[in-house]
TIVO-48621 format. One record per residue: x, y, z of N, C-alpha, C, CB in turn. Coordinates in nm, 4 decimals, decimal comma, always signed. Glycine has a CB too. Example, Ala and Ser with C-alpha at 12.3 -4.5 7.8 and 13.67 -1.06 7.14 Angstrom:
# residues 2
      n.c1      n.c2      n.c3     ca.c1     ca.c2     ca.c3      c.c1      c.c2      c.c3     cb.c1     cb.c2     cb.c3
   +1,3190   -0,5690   +0,7800   +1,2300   -0,4500   +0,7800   +1,3200   -0,3300   +0,7800   +1,1308   -0,4473   +0,9046
   +1,2850   -0,2250   +0,7080   +1,3670   -0,1060   +0,7140   +1,2900   +0,0030   +0,7870   +1,4084   -0,0598   +0,5725
***
This chain:
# residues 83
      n.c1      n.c2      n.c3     ca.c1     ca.c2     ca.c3      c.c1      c.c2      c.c3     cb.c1     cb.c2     cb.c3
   +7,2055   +8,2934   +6,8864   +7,2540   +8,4300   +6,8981   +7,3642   +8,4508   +6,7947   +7,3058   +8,4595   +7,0426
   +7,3291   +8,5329   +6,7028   +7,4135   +8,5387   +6,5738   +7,5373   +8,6108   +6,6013   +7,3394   +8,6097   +6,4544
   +7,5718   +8,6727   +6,6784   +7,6800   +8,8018   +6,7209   +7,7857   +8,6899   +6,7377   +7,6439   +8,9200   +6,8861
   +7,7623   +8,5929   +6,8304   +7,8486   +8,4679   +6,9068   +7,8856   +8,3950   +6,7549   +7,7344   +8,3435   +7,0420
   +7,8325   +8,3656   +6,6950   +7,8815   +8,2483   +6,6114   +7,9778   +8,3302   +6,5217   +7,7559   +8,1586   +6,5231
   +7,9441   +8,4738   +6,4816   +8,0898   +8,5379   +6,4014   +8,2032   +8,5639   +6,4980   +8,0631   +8,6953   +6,3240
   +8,1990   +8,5768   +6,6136   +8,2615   +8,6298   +6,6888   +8,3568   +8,5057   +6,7366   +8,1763   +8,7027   +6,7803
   +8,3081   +8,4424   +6,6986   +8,3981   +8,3078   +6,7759   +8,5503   +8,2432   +6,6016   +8,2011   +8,1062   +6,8286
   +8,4619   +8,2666   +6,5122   +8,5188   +8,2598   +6,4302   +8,6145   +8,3858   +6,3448   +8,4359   +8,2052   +6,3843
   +8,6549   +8,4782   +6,4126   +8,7209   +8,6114   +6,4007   +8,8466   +8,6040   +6,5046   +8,6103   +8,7397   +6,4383
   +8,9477   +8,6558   +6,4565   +9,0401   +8,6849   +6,5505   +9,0555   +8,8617   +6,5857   +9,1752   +8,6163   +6,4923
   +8,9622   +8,8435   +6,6319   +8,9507   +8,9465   +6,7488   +9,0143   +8,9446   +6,9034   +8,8157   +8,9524   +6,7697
   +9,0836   +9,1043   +6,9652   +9,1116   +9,0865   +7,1011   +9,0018   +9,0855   +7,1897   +9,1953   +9,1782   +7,1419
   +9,0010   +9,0144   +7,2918   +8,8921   +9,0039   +7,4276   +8,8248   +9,1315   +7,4268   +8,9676   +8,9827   +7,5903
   +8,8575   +9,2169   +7,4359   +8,8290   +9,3533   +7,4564   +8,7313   +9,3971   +7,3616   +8,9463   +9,4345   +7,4488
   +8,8331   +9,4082   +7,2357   +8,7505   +9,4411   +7,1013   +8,5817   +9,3347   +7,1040   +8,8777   +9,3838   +6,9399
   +8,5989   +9,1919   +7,1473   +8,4666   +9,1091   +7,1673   +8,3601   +9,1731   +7,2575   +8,5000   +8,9704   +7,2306
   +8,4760   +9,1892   +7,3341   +8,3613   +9,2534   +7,4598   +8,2953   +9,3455   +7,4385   +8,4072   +9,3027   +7,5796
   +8,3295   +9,4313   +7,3831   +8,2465   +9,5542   +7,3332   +8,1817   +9,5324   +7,2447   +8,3041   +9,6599   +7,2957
   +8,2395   +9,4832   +7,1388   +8,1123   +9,4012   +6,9967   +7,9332   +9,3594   +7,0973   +8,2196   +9,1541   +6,9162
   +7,9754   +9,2484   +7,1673   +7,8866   +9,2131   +7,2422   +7,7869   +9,3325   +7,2923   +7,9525   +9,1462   +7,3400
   +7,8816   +9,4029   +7,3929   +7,7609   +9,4610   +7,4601   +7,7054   +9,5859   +7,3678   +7,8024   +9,5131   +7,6171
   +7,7516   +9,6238   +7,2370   +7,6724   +9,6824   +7,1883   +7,5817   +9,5958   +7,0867   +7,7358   +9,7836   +7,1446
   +7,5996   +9,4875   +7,0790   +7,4640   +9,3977   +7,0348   +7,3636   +9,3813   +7,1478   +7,5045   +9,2404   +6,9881
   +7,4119   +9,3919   +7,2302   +7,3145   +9,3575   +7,3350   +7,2276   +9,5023   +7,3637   +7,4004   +9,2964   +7,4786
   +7,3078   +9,6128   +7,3627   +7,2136   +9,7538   +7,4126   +7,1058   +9,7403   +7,2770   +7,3260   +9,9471   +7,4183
   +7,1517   +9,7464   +7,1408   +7,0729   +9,7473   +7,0389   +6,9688   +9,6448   +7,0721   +7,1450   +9,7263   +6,9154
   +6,9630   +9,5092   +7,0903   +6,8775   +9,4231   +7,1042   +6,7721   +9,4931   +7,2091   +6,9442   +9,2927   +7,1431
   +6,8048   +9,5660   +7,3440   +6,7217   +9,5991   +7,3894   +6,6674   +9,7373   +7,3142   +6,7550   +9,5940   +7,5122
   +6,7144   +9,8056   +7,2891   +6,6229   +9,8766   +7,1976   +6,5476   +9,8983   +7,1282   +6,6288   +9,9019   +7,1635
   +6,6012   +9,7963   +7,0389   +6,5138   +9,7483   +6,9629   +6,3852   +9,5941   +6,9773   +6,6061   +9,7401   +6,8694
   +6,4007   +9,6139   +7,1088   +6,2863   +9,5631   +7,1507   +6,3615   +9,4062   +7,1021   +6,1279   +9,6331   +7,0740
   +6,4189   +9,3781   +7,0804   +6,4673   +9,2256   +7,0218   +6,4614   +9,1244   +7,1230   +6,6225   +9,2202   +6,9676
   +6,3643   +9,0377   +7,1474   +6,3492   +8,9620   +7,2468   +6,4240   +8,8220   +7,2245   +6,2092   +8,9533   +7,2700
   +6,3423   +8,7809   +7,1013   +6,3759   +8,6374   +7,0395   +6,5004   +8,6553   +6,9841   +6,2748   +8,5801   +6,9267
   +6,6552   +8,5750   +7,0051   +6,7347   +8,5842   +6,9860   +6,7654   +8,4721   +6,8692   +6,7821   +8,5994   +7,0919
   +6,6236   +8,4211   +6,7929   +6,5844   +8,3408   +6,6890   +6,5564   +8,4277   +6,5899   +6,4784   +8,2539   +6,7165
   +6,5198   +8,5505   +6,6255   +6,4348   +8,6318   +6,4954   +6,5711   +8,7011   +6,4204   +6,2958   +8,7810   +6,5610
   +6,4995   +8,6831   +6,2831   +6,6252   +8,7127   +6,1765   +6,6836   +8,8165   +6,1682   +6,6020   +8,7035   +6,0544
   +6,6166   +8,9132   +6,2346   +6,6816   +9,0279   +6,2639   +6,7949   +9,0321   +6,3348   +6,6107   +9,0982   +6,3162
   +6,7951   +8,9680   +6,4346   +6,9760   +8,9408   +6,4993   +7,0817   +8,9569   +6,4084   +7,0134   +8,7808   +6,5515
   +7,0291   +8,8241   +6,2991   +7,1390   +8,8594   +6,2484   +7,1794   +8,9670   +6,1389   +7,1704   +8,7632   +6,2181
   +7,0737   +9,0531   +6,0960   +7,1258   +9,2020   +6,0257   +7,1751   +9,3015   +6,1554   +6,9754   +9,2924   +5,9282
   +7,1416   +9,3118   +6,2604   +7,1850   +9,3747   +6,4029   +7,3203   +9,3429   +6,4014   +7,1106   +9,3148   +6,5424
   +7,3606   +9,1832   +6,3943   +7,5123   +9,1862   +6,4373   +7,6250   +9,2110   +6,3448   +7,5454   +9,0644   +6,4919
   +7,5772   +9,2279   +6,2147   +7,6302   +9,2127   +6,1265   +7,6440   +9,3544   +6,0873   +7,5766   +9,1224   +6,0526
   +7,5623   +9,4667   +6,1180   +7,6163   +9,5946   +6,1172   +7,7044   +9,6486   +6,2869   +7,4725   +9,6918   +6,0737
   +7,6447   +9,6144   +6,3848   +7,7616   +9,5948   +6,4704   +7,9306   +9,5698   +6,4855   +7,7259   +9,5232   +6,5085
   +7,8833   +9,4630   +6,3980   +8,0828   +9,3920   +6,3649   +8,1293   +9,5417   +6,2739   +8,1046   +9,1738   +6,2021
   +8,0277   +9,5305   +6,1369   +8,1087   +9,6501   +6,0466   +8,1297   +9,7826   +6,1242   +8,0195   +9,6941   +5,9053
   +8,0093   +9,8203   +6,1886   +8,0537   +9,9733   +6,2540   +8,1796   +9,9287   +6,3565   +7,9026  +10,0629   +6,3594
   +8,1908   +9,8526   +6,4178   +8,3140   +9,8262   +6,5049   +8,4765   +9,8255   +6,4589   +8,2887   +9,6961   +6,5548
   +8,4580   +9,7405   +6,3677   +8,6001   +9,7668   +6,2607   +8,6266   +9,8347   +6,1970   +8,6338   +9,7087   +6,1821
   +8,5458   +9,9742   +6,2171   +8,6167  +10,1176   +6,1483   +8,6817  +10,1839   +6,2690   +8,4944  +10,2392   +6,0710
   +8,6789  +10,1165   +6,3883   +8,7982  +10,1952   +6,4864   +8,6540  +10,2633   +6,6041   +8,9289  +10,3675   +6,3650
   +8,5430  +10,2344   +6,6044   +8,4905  +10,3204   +6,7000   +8,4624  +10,2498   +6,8427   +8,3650  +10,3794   +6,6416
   +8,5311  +10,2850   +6,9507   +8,5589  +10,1739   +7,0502   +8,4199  +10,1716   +7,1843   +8,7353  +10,2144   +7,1245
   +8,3221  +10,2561   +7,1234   +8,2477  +10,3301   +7,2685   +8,0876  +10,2082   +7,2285   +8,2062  +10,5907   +7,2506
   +8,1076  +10,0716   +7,3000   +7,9556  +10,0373   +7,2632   +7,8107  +10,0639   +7,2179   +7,9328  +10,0125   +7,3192
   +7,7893  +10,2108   +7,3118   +7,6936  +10,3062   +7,3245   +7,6640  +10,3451   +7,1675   +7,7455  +10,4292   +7,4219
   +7,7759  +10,4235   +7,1643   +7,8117  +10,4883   +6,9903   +7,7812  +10,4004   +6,8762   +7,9807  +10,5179   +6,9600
   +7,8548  +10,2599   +6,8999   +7,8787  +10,1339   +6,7882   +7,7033  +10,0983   +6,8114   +8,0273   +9,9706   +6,8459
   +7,6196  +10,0629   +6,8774   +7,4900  +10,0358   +6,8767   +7,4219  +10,1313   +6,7995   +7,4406  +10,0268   +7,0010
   +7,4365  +10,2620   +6,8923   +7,3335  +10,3976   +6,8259   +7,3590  +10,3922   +6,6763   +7,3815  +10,5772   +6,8860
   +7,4537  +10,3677   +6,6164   +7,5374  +10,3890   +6,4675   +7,4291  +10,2719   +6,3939   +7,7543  +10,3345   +6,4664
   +7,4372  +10,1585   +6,4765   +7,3863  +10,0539   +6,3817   +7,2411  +10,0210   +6,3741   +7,4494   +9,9341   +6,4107
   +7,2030  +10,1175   +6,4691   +7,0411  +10,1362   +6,5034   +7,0337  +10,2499   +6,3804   +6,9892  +10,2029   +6,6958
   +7,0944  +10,3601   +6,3880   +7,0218  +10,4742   +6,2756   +7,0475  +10,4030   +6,1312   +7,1093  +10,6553   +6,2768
   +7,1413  +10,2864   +6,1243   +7,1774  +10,2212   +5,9844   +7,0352  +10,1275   +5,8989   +7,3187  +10,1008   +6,0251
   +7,0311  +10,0846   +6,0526   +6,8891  +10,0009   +6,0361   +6,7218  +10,1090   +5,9838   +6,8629   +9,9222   +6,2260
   +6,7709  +10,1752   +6,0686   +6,6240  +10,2549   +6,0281   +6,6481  +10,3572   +5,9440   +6,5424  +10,3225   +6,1492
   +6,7636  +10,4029   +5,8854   +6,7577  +10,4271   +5,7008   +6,7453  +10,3301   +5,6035   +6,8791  +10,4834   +5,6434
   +6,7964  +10,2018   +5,6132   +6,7696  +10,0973   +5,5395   +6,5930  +10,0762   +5,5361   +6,8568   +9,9741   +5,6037
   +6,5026  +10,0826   +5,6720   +6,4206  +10,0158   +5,6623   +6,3222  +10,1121   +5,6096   +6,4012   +9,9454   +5,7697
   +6,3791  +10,2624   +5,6732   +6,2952  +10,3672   +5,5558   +6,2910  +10,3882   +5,3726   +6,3472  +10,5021   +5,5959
   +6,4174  +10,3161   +5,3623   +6,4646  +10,3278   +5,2314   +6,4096  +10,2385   +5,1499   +6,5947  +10,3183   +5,2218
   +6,3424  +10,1372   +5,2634   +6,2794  +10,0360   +5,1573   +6,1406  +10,0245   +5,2259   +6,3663   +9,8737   +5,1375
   +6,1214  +10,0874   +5,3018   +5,9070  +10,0950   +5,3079   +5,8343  +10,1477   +5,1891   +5,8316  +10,2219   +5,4382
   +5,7887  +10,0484   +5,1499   +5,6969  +10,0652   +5,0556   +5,5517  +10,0978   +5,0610   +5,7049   +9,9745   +5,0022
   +5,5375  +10,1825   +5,2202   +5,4277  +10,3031   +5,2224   +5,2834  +10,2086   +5,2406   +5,4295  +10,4129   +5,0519
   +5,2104  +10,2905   +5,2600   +5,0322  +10,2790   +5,2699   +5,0445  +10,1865   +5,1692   +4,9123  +10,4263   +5,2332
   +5,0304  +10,2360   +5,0387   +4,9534  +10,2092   +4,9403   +5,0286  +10,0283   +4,8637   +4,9607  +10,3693   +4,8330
   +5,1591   +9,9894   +4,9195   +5,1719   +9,8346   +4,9108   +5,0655   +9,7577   +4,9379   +5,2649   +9,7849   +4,9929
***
């Protein structure tokens, strides 16, 4: 679980973790993220941490943020039918 291994190495408050967490965790279910092996975790937690350290404290928000980040990135780079 990729969220845990930055998170342990950050000096972050309890609080501030706690919320990191559970908005990795709402995203994971959203995004259908079962395997906590698949490489996707770790682009999930890694926009998590960044949307979090601009000050936005509401899990809900910090997930939804890093979910629409993900799916402009992944629109931005589909390379369509015809790949």
């Amino acid at each position: 679980m990729s969220i845990y291994l930055h998170l342990q190495t950050s000096a972050m408050e309890p609080k501030e973790v706690s919320r990191i967490t559970e908005a990795y965790q709402q995203a994971l279910r959203i995004l259908s993220v079962q395997d906590h092996d698949d490489p996707l975790t770790e682009l999930i937690a890694k926009k998590i941490i960044k949307i979090a350290q601009t000050g936005i404290k509401d899990p809900a928000q910090i997930s939804a943020l890093a979910i629409k980040e993900l799916e402009t990135r992944e629109a931005r780079y589909d390379p369509g039918p015809d790949w």
